[in-house]
C-alpha positions as CSV (number, residue, x, y, z in Angstrom):
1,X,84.9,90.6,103.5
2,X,87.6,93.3,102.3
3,X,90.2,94.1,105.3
4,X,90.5,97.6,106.3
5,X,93.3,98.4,103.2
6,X,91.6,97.3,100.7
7,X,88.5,99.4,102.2
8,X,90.6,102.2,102.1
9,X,92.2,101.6,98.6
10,X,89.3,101.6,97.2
11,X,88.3,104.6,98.7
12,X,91.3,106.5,97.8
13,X,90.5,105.5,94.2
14,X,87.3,107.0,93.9
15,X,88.9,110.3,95.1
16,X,91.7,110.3,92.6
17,X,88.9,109.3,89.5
18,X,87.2,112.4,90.7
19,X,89.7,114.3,91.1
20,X,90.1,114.7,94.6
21,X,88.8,114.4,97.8
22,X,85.1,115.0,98.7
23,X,84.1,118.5,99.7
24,X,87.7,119.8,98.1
25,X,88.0,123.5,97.7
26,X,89.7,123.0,95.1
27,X,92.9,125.0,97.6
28,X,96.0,123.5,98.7
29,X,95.7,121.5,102.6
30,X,98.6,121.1,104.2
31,X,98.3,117.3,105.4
32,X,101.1,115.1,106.6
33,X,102.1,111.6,107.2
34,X,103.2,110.3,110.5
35,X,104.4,106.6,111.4
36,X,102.7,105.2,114.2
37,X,104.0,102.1,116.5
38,X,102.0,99.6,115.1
39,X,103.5,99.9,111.3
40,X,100.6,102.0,110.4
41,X,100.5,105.6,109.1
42,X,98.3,108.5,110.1
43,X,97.6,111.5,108.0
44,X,97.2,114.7,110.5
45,X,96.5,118.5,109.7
46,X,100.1,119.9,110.2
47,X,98.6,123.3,112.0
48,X,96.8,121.1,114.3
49,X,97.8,117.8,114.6
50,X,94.5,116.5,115.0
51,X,93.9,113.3,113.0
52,X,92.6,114.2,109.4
53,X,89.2,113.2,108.8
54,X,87.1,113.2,105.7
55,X,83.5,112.5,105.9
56,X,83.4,109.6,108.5
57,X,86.5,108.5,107.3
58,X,89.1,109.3,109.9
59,X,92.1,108.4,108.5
60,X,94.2,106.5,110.6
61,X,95.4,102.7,110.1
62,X,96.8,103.1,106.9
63,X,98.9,100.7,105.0
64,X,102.5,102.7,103.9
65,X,100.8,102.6,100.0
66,X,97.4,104.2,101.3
67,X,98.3,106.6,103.6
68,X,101.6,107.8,100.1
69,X,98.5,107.8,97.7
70,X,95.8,109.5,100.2
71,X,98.5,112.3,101.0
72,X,99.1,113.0,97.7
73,X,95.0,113.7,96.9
74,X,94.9,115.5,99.9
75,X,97.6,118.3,99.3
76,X,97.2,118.5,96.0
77,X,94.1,120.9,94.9
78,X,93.9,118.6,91.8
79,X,93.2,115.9,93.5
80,X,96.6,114.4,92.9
81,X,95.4,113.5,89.2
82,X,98.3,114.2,86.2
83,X,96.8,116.4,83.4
């Protein structure tokens, strides 16, 4: 059974091969990354702080290396990928 990072790795993958997230508008979002008590990283919408959920991921929990990668999809309207 893959743990919760890996889960997420491999979701965060599928997003950057592509070339972004789900649903993308192909605009900018302005998403950021906040350290929470238990060594885990949430990404929030900046405007609103609210939690950032995609589909029925909501995307809290995250390893430092998920939540870096993940950030970098989400606020870039490339989908993060190098052309």
């Amino acid at each position: 059974m893959k743990s919760k990072h890996e889960v997420d790795a491999s979701t965060i993958s599928g997003w950057e091969a592509r070339g972004g997230e789900p649903d993308s508008s192909g605009q900018s979002h302005q998403y950021g990354r906040r350290f929470e008590g238990d060594g885990t990283y949430t990404i929030y919408h900046v405007f609103s702080g609210n939690v950032a959920t995609i589909g029925a991921w909501k995307m809290n929990g995250l390893s430092p290396k998920n939540a870096a990668r993940a950030l970098r999809v989400l606020n870039n309207p490339l989908g993060g990928v190098k052309k």
